[in-house]
N, C-alpha and C positions, 0 to 999 in steps of 0.2 A: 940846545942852550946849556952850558956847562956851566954848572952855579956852585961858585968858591966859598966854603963857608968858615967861619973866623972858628980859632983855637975853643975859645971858651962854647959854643954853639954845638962844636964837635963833641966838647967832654962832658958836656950839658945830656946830648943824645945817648952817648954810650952809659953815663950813667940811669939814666932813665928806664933803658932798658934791661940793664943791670936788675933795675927794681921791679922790672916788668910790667912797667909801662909807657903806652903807646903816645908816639909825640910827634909833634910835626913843627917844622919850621915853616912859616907863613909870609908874604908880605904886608904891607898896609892895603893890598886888593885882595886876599885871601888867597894869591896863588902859592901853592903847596911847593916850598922849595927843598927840602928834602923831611925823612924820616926815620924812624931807627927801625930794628926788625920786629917791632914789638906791634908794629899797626899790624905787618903782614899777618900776625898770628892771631889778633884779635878783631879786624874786618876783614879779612880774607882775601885779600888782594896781593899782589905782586908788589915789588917798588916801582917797573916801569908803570905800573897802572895808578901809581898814586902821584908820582912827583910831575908836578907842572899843572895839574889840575886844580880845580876851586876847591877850598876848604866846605862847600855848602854839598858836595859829592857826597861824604862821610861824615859831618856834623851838621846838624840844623843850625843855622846863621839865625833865624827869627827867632826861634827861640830864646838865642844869648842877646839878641836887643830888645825884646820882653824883658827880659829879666831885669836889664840898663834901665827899664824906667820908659821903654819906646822913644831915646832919644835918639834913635837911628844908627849906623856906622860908622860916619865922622865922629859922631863923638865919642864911640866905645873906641876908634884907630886914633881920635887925640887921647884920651886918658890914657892907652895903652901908652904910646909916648912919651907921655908926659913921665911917667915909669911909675906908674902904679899898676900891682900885680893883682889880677880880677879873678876871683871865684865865682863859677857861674854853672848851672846845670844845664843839659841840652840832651838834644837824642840823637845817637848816634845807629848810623845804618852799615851793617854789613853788605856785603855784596851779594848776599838771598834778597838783599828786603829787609830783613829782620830789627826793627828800631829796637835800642836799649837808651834808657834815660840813665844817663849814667856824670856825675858831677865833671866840670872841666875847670882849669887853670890855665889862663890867656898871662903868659910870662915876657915881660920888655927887654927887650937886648939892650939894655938900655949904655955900657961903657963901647961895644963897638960897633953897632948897625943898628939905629932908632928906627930904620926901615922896615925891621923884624922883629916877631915875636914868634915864641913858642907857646905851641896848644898841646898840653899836659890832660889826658885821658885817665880819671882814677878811678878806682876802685871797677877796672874791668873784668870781664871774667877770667878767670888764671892766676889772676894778680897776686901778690902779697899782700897780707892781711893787711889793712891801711887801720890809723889811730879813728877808734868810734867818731862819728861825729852826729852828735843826740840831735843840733838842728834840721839834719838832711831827714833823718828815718826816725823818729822816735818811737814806733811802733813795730818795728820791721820783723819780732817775731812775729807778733801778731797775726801784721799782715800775710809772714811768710806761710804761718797754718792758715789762713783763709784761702790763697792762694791754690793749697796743698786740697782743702778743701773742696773751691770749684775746679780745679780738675779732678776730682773724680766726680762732681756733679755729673760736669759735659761728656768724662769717658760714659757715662752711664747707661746713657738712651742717643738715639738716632731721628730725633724728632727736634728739631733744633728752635720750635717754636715751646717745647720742654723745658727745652737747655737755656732759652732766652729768661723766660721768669722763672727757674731756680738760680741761675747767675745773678738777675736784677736784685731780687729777693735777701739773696745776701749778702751783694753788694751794698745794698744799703744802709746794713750797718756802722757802715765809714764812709759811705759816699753819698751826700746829701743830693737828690734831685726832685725836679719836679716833673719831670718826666722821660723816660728811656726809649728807646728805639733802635732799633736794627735795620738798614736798610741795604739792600740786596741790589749788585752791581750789574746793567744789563750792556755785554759790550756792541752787542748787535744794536742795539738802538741805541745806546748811549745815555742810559740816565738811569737813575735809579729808584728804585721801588721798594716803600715801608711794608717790613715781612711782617713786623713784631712791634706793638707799643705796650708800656706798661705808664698808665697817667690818670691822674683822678681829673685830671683838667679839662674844660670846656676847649677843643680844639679841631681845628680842618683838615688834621695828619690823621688820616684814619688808616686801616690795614690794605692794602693794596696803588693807593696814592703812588702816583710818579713825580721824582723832582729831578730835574736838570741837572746839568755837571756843573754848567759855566754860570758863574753866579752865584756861589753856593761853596760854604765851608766845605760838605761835604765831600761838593766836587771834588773842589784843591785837593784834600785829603784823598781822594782816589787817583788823584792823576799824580800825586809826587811820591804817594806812597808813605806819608808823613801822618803824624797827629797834631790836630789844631785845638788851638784854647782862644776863644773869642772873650777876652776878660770882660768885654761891653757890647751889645747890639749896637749900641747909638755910636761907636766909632766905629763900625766892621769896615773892612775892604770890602765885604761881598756884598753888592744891592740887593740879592732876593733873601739874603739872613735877617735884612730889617725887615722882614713883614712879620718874622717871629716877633719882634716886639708888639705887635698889635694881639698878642697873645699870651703878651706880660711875659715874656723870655727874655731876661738879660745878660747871659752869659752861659756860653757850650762848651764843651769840650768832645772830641771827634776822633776814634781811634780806629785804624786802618786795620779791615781782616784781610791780612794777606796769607796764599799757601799757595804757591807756585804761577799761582797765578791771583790777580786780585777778584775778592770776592762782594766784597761789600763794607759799611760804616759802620762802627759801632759808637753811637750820643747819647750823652748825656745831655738836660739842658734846665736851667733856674731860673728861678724868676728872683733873685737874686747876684749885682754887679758881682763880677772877681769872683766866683762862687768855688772856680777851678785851678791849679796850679800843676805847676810839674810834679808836685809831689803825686798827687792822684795817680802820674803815670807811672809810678813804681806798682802802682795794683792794677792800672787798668790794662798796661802793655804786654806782662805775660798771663793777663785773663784774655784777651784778645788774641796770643798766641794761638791758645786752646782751641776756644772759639773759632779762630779761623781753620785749625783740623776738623774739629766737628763738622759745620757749618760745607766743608768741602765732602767729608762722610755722608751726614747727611742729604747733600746737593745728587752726590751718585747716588746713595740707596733710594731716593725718592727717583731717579731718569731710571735706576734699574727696574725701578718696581712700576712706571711708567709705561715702560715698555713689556715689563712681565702681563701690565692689566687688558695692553694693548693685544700681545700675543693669544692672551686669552679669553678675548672679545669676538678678537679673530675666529679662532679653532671654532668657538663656541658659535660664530654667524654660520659656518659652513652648514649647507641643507641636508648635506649626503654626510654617511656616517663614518666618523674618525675616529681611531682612538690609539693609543701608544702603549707597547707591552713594552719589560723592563725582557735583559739577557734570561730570565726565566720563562720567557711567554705568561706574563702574568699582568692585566691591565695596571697601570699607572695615570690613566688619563683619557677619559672619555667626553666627549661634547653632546651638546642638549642632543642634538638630531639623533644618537646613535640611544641613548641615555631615553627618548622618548619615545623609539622602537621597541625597545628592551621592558621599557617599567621597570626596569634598574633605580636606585639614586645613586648619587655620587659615590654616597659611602660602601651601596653595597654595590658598584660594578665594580671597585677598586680592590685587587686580586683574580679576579675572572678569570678563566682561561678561553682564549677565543672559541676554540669549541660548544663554552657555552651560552658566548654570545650571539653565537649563528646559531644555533638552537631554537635560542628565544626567537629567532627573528622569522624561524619554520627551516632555515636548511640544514641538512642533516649530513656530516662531514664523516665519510670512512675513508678509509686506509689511511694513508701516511698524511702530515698537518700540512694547511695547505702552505705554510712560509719555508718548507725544509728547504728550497731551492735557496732562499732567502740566507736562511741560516745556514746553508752550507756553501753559496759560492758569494757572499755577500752583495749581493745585486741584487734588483728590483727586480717582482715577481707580478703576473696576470695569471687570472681564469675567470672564465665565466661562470656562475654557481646561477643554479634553480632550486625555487623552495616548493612545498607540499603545495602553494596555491598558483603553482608555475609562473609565478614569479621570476623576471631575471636578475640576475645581480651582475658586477664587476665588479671584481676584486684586485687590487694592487697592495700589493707589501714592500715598503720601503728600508732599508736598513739604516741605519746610524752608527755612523765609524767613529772612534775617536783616533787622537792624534797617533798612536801606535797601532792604528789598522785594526784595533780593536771594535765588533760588531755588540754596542752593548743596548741598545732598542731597536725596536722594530716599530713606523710607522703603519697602520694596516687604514684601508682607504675602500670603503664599500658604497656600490653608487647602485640606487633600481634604476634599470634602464628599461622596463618593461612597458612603459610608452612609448620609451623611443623607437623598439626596438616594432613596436605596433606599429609605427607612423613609417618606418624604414619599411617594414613589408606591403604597406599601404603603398608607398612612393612606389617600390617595386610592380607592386601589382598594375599601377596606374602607368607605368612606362610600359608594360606589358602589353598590356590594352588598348595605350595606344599604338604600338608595334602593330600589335593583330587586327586594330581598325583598317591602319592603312593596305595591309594587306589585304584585308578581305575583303574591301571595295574595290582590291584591281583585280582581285582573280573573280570575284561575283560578276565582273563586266564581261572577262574573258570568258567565264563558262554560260551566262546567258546568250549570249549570240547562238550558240551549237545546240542551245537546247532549246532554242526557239524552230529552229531547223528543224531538229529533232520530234518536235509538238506537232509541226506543219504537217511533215508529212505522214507522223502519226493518225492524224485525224485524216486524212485522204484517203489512209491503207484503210482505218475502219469504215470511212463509206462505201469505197469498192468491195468490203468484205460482204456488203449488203446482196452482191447482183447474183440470181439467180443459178448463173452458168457457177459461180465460184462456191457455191454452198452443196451443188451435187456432187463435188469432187470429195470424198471420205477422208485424205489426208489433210484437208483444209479444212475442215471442222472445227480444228481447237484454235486456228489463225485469230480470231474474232476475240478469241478470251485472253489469248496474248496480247493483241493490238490494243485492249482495252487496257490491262494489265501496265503494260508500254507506258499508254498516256497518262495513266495514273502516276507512276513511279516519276515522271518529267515532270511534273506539275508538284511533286512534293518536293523533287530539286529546285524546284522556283520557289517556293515557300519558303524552303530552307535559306536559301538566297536571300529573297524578301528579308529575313530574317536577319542576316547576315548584315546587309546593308544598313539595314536601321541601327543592328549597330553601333557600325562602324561610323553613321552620321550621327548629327546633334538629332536629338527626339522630334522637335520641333511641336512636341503635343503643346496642350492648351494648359497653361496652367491657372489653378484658382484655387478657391478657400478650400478647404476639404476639411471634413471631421472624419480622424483618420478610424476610431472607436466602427462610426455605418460605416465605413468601407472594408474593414476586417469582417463582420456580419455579413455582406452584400460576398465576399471571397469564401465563406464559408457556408452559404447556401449551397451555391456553384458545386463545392468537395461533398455535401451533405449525404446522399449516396454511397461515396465510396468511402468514407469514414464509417458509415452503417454497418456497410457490406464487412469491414476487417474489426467490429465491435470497438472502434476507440474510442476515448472517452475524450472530450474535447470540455477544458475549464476555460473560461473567460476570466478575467478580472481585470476589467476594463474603467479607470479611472473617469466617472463623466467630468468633472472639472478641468480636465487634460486639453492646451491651446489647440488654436484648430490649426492645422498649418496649410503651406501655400506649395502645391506640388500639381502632377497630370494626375488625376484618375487611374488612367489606361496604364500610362507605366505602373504607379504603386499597384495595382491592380495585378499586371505581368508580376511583379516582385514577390509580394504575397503571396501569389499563386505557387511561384517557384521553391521557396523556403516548405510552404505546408506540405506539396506534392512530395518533398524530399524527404520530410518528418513523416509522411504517413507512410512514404515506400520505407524507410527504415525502420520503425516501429513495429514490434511481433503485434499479431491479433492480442486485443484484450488492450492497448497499452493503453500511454494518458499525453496527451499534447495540450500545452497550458500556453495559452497565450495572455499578458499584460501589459497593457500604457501605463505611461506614469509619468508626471514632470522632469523633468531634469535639467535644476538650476546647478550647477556647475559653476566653476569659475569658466574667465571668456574664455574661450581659445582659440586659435589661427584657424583652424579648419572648418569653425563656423563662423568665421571672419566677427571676431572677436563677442559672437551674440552668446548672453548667458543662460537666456528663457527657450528651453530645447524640448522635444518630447521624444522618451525613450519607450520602443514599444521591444518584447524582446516573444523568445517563441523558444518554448523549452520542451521537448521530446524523452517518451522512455526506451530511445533504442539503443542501438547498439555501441555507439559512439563514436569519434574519430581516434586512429590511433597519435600518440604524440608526435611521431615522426611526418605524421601528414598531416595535419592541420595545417601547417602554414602553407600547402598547395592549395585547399577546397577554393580558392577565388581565382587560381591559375586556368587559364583557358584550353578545352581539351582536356581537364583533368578530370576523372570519376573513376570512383569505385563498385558502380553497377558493372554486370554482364556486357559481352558485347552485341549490339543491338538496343539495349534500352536506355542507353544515356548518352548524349552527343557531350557533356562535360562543358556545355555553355552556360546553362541556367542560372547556378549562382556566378559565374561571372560576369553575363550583363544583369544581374541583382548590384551585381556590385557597381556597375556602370552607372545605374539609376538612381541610387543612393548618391554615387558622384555627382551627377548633373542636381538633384534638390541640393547637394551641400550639405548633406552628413555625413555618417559615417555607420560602417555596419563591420561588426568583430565576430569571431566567436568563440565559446569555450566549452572545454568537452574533457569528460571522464572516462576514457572507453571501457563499454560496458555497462555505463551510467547514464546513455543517452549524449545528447547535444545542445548546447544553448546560443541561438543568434539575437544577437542584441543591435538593434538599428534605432541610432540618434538621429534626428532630424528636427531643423531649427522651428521653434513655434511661427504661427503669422504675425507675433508682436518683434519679430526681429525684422520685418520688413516698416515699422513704424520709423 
């Protein structure tokens, strides 16, 4: 639509701009029919973005019929007609957001187009000095060092419940209320939340309170982006602003924190009518600028530091131990787990060097550190580390690049796996065993057959070797001592067998209560003899209080047997073989199917010990370090079978040269309640 506008209208505009200010031609609907270049420069808009639009885009319209007296639009668009020319103050909005209350002049075209008037913008910023006018600002230095004032209040601090009563505090000096508040904009739910009150009043707005959008001064004021002045409760537009009057509030005023995005209200509110004006908004609008940078500062520094507490809630739950050295390998950050291995505190692990926080922990690091791979080809590093109590560990070192591939921390990540690593060679051994069951139940089938053969006609030859005619023969003499010899050596292949078999099956012995204390005694009569014979010294210390538990006799009996036979063949003459029960409340765990009431009986020797390298075979099948001839290498591995079927567990540890220690758990009979 191309809009023609008259001589006088024209030079009306060019002068205006002239003076450097911003004007617009209007209809009696407020649509913007042109403008001079002086708006572009001072709301920041383009002209095609201005002409044709509502004048309520870029000046508040409520405001200038407040001002009339609230006699509406008609009658501010007949006065204007009528050619009376209106001084009126209003808030005008840039194209950020940014309101300024800044004085207007609604001017009548009144010789060529009564349909039109011009809206004259004074005293905007850039402008030419305009002539004082002492009604608008009487105070306005005043004001303008207050102003000067709370901004550097709010630069001050980052705590914006700080910033709220040092602003109220001296605002109050020119701004009378009865009570202030800040209320913080939530746009995921839609409503907003009192952060901040300052009021001696008797009141239902307490600190965290939710109010509505819709309904509500405030709201308006967030969703237009505008400030409101409620001169009266008892006329408001908004039905949920009259229940402030039941709390003696007669009149608010409501100024928007906006910073790129909207934040939240800033209220004032009286228990006094008309208490508010636009003048207030010359102090309240750029205190509210401020405020709203604060208020956005403070919103981040509070999600930063949210997330810093959160990060380090985190670090600090991990079980296994963390910590972060800076580009010098020097701690910067340790968590409770690694911090309560060490006996470190915070202050004094910070500096460390990893070296001597594996120290502390028993491992003892030579040659080259273990992150060099780390620091030198920037990538993540492993190894497994063992400490003085053989202990294992896992170690991974992570690096930290920044944005130019710079390597400037290292995260370091140490975990004991030394249960794990138990329960791994348990599962092994128990997949073993049951490997070697199956087997040895098919070949014990196969080789019985031939040696029952073998037995048969053993025992036939030795009767024959009885008769007469066969014994005067000289070469047949020692026949009789072999034949016997024969059937003896078959009959221990059946044993062995025997043996084998059992096994490789379920026990099927009798199980019942046992007090495991007499049945160690009742195993150590049996050995008493040949403990005598090699002088060893045998300690008891045998807990009587220790549960009874629920197991075969005959097997824990075989068990027993096996471990001490093994202690006393290793043991030099003279030595000492200690044996003790003792409770063992533990937390639950899976492998005693979560029971915590357990009895630990364990058997500790002064022999020779195992070496490192082979301990973790002694439960492997076929495995010994006896001669050949005195050890078949079965013994502790159906121990360990028998310990499987009660449902404990049997470990061991060892010093070589310092002897051997077997430690056998087994669930009390209160785990079968």
């Amino acid at each position: 639509m191309k809009i023609m506008l008259d001589k006088d209208s024209s030079e009306v505009l060019r002068t205006l701009d002239f003076l450097r200010m911003p004007a617009f031609i209007v209809d009696t609907k407020w649509t913007i029919l042109s403008c001079n270049d002086r708006v572009g420069a001072v709301f920041e808009y383009g002209r095609a973005e201005v002409i044709g639009r509502n004048l309520e885009k870029f000046i508040s319209l409520d405001s200038i019929f407040r001002e009339r007296g609230n006699a509406g639009f008609s009658s501010l668009a007949d006065a204007v007609r009528e050619g009376e020319s209106t001084a009126l103050r209003a808030f005008c909005f840039r194209k950020n957001g940014s309101p300024l209350a800044l004085p207007i002049a609604v001017i009548p075209n009144r010789q060529h187009r009564p349909d039109r008037m011009i809206i004259v913008v004074r005293d905007a910023p850039g402008q030419e000095a305009a002539p004082a006018d002492a009604s608008l600002s009487p105070d306005k230095a005043y004001q303008g060092e207050l102003i000067n004032e709370l901004s550097s209040i709010i630069n001050s601090s980052l705590s914006i419940g700080t910033i709220f009563r040092m602003v109220v505090s001296e605002l109050r000096k020119i701004i009378d209320y009865s009570r202030a508040s800040l209320l913080l904009y939530n746009d995921k739910d839609n409503n907003l939340t009192i952060f901040a009150l300052d009021t001696e009043m008797k009141t239902v707005m307490k600190k965290g309170v939710k109010a509505p959008i819709a309904g509500t001064s405030a709201g308006w004021v967030v969703r237009n982006n505008k400030p409101w002045i409620s001169y009266d409760l008892n006329d408001t537009a908004f039905p949920l602003d009259r229940k402030l009057l039941a709390e003696g509030i007669r009149s608010t005023i409501s100024i928007p924190l906006f910073h790129d995005r909207m934040l939240g209200v800033f209220n004032f509110d009286s228990t006094e009518p008309s208490q508010y004006t636009e003048k207030d908004l010359e102090i309240l609008l750029p205190v509210a600028k401020h405020i709203a940078v604060a208020l956005e500062n403070a919103l981040l520094f509070e999600e930063i530091s949210k997330e810093k507490k959160e990060w380090e809630r985190t670090f600090d739950a991990i079980t296994d131990m963390v910590w972060i050295e800076d580009g010098r390998q020097k701690v910067i950050r340790a968590n409770h787990a690694l911090m309560g291995r060490t006996g470190f505190s915070k202050a004094e692990i910070n500096g460390k060097l990893c070296k001597e926080l594996l120290e502390k922990i028993g491992i003892t690091v030579t040659g080259t550190c273990l992150c060099s791979e780390t620091l030198s080809c920037k990538r993540p590093s492993f190894q497994e580390l063992k400490s003085a109590g053989n202990s294992i560990f896992h170690f991974w070192a992570y690096p930290l690049i920044d944005e130019e591939n710079r390597l400037y921390a290292i995260v370091h990540y140490l975990k004991d796996v030394t249960a794990q690593k138990r329960i791994e060679q348990q599962l092994i051994r128990t997949d073993k065993l049951a490997s070697l069951g199956t087997l040895v139940a098919g070949i014990a089938h196969e080789i019985n057959n031939p040696l029952g053969i073998i037995a048969g006609y053993s025992e036939a030859l030795i009767d024959r070797a009885g008769e007469k005619t066969l014994r005067g023969i000289k070469e047949f003499e020692d026949f009789p001592e072999y034949l016997r010899t024969i059937h003896s050596e078959i009959f221990r292949c059946k044993g062995i067998l025997k043996s084998l078999l059992e096994f490789a099956r379920p026990s099927g012995g009798t199980f019942r209560e046992i007090d495991i204390n007499e049945l160690i005694k009742e195993v150590l009569l049996l050995l008493k003899h040949r403990t005598a014979k090699l002088q060893h010294t045998i300690e008891l210390n045998l807990d009587r209080d220790v549960s009874k538990i629920y197991a075969d006799a005959g097997s824990l009996r075989q068990l027993l047997m096996n471990l001490l036979l093994n202690a006393i063949y290793f043991t030099p003459v003279g030595g000492r073989i200690s044996i003790k029960t003792e409770p063992d409340n533990g937390a639950p765990e899976s492998r005693f199917n979560g029971c915590s009431h357990r009895v630990r009986l364990s058997l500790t020797d002064t022999g020779t010990g195992i070496p490192e390298d082979l301990i973790g075979k002694v439960f492997d099948p076929f495995f010994t370090t006896k001669p050949v001839g005195e050890g078949t290498g079965l013994g502790l591995t159906i121990s360990h079978k028998i310990i499987e079927e009660h449902g404990g567990a049997i470990d061991v540890e060892s010093t070589p040269g310092k002897g051997a220690t077997f430690i056998i758990t087994l669930p009390s009979i209160t785990c079968r309640e």
